[in-house]
LOZA-793191 format. One record per atom (N, C-alpha, C): x, y, z; residue number from 1; residue in one letter. Coordinates in steps of 0.1 Angstrom, whole numbers, plus 5000, padded with zeros to 4 digits. Example, Ala and Ser with C-alpha at 12.3 -4.5 7.8 and 13.67 -1.06 7.14 Angstrom:
2
<r><X>5132</X><Y>4943</Y><Z>5078</Z><pos>1</pos><code>a</code></r>
<r><X>5123</X><Y>4955</Y><Z>5078</Z><pos>1</pos><code>a</code></r>
<r><X>5132</X><Y>4967</Y><Z>5078</Z><pos>1</pos><code>a</code></r>
<r><X>5128</X><Y>4978</Y><Z>5071</Z><pos>2</pos><code>s</code></r>
<r><X>5137</X><Y>4989</Y><Z>5071</Z><pos>2</pos><code>s</code></r>
<r><X>5129</X><Y>5000</Y><Z>5079</Z><pos>2</pos><code>s</code></r>
***
This chain:
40
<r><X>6738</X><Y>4769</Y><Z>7067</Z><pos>1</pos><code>x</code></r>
<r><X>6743</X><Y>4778</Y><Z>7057</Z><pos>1</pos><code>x</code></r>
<r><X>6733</X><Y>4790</Y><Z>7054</Z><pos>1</pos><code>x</code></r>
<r><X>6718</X><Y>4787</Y><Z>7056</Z><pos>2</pos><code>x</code></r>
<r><X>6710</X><Y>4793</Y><Z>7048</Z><pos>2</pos><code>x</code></r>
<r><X>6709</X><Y>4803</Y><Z>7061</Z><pos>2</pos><code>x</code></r>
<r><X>6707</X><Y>4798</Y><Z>7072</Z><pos>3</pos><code>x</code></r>
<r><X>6704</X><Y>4808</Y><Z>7087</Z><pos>3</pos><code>x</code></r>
<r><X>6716</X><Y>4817</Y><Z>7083</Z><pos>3</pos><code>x</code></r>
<r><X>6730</X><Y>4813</Y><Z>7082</Z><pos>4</pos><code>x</code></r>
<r><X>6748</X><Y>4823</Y><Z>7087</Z><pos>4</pos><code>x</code></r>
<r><X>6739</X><Y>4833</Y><Z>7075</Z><pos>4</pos><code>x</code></r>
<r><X>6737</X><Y>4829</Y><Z>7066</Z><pos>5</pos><code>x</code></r>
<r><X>6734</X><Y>4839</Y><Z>7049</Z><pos>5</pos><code>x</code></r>
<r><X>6724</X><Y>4849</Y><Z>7052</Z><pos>5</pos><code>x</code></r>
<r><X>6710</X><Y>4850</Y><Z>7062</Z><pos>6</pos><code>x</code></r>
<r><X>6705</X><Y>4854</Y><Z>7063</Z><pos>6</pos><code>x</code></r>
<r><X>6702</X><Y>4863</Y><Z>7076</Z><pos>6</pos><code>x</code></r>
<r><X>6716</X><Y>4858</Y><Z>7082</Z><pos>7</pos><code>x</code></r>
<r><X>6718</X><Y>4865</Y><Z>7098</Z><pos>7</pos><code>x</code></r>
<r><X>6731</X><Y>4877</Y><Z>7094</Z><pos>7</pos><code>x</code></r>
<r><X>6735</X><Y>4877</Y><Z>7080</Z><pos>8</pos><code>x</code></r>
<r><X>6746</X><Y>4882</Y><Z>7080</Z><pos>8</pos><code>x</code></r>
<r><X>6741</X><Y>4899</Y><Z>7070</Z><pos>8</pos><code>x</code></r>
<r><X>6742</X><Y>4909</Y><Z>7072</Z><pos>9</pos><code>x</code></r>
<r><X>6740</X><Y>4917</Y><Z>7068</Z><pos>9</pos><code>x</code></r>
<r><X>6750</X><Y>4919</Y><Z>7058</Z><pos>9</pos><code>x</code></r>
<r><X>6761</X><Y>4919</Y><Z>7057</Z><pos>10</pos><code>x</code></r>
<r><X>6774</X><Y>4922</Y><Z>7042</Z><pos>10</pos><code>x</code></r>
<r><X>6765</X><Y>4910</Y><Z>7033</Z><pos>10</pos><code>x</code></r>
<r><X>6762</X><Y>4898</Y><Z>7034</Z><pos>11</pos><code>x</code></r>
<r><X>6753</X><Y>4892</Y><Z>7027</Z><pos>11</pos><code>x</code></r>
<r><X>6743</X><Y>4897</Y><Z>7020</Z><pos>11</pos><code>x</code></r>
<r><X>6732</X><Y>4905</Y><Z>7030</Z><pos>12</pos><code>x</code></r>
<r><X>6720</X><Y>4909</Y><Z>7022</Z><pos>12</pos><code>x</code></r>
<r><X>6722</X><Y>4921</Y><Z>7016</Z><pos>12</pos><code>x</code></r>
<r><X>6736</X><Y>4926</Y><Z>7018</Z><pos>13</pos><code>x</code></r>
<r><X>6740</X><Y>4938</Y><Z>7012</Z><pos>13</pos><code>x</code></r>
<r><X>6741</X><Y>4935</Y><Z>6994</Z><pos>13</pos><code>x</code></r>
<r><X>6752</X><Y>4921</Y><Z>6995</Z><pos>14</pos><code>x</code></r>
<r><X>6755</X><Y>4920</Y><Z>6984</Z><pos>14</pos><code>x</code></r>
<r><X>6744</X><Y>4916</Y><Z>6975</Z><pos>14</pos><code>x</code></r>
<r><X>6737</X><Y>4904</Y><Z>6981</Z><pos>15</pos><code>x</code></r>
<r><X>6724</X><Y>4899</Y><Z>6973</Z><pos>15</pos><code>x</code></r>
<r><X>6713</X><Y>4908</Y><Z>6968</Z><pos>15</pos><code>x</code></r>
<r><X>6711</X><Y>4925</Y><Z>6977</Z><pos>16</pos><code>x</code></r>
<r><X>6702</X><Y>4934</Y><Z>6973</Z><pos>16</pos><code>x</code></r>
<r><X>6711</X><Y>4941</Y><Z>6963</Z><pos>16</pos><code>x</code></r>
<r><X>6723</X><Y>4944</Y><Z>6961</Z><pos>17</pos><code>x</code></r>
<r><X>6733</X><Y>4950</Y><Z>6951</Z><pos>17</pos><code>x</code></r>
<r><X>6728</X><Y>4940</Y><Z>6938</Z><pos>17</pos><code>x</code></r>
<r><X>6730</X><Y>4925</Y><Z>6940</Z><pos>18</pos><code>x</code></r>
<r><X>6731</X><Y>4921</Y><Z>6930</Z><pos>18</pos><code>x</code></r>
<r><X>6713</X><Y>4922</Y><Z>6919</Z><pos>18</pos><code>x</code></r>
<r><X>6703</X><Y>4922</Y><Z>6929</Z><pos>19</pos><code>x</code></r>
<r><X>6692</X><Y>4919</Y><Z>6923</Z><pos>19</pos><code>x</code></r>
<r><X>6684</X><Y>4937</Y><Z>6918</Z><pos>19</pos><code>x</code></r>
<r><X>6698</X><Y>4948</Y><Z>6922</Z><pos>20</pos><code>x</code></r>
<r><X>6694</X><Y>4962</Y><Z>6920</Z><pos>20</pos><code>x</code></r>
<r><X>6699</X><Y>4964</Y><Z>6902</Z><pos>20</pos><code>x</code></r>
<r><X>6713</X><Y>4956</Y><Z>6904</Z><pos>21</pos><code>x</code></r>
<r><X>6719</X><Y>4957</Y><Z>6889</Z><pos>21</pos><code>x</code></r>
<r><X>6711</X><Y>4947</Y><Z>6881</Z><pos>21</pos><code>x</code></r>
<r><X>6703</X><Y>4940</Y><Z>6884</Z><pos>22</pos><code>x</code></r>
<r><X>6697</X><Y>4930</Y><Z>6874</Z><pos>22</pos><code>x</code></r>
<r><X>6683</X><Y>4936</Y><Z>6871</Z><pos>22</pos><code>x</code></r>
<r><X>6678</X><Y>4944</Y><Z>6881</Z><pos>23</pos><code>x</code></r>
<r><X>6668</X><Y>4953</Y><Z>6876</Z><pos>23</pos><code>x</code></r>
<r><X>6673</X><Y>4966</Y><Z>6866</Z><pos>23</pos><code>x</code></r>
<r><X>6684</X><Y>4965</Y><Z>6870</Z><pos>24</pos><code>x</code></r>
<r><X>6684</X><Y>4982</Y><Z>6863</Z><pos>24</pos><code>x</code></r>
<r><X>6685</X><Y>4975</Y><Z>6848</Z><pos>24</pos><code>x</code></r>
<r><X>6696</X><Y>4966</Y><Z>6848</Z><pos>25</pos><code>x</code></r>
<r><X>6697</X><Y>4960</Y><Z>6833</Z><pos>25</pos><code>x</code></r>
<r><X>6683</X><Y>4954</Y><Z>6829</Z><pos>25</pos><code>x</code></r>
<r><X>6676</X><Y>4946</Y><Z>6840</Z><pos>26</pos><code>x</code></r>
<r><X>6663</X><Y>4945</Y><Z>6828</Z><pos>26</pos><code>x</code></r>
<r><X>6657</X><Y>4958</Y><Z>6821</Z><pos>26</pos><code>x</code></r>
<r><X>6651</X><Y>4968</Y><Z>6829</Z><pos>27</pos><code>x</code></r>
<r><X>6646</X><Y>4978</Y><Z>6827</Z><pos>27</pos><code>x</code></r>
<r><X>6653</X><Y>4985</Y><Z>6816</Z><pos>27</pos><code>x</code></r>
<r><X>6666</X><Y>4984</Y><Z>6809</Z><pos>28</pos><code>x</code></r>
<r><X>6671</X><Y>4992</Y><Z>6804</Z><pos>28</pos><code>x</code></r>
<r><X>6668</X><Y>4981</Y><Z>6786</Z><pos>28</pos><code>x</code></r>
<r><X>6675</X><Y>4970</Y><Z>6793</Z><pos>29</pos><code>x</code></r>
<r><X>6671</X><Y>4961</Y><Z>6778</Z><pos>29</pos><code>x</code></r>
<r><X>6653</X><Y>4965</Y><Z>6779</Z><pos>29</pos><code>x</code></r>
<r><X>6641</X><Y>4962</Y><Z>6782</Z><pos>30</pos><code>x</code></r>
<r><X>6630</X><Y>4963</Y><Z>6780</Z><pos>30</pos><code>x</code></r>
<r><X>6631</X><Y>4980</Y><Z>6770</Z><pos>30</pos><code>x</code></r>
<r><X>6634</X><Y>4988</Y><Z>6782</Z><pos>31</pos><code>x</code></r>
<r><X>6632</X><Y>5004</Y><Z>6775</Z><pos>31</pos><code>x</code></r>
<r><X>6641</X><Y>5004</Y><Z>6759</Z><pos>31</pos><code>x</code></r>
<r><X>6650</X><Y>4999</Y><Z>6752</Z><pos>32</pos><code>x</code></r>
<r><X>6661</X><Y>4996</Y><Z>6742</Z><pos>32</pos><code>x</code></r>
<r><X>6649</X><Y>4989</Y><Z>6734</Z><pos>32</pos><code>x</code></r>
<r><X>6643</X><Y>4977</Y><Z>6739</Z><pos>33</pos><code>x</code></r>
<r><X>6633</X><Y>4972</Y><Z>6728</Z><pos>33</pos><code>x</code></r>
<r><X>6620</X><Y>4974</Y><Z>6724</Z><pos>33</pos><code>x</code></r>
<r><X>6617</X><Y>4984</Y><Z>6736</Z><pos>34</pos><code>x</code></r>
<r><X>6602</X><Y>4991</Y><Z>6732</Z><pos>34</pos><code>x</code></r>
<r><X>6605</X><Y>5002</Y><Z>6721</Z><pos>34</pos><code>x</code></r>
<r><X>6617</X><Y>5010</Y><Z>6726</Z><pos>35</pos><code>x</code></r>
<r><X>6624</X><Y>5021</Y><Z>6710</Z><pos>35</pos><code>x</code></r>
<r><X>6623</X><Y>5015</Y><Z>6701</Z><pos>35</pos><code>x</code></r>
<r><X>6628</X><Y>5005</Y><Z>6697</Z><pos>36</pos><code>x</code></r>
<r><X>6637</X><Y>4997</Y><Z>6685</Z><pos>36</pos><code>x</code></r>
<r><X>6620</X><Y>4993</Y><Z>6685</Z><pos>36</pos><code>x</code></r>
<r><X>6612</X><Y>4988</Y><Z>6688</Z><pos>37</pos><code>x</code></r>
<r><X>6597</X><Y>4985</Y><Z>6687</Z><pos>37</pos><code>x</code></r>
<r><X>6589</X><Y>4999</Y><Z>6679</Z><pos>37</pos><code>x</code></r>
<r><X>6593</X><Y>5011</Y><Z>6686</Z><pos>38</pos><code>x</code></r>
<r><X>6583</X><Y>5018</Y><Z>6686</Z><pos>38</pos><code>x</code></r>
<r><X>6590</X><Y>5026</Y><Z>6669</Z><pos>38</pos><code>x</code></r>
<r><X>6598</X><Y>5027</Y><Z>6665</Z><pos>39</pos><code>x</code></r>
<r><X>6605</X><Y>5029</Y><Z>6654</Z><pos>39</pos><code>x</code></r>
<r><X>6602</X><Y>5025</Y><Z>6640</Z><pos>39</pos><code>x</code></r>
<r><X>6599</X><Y>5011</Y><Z>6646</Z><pos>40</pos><code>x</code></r>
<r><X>6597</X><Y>5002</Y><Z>6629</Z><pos>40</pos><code>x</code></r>
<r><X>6586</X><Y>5004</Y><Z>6626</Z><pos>40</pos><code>x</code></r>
***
């Protein structure tokens, strides 16, 4: 399973898609709490 997953490029497509949107949303919640931080 883990070799087909890692031999398969549409795979590391999705898995680098999925870990691009989980960066962008961290980065965005962190930047939203440093404002809401830097305000009070």
């Amino acid at each position: 399973m883990l070799d087909l997953l890692f031999s398969d490029p549409v795979a590391w497509g999705s898995i680098l898609g999925i870990f691009v949107v989980i960066g962008i949303c961290a980065y965005y919640v962190y930047y939203f709490m440093h404002n809401v931080h830097e305000d009070n």
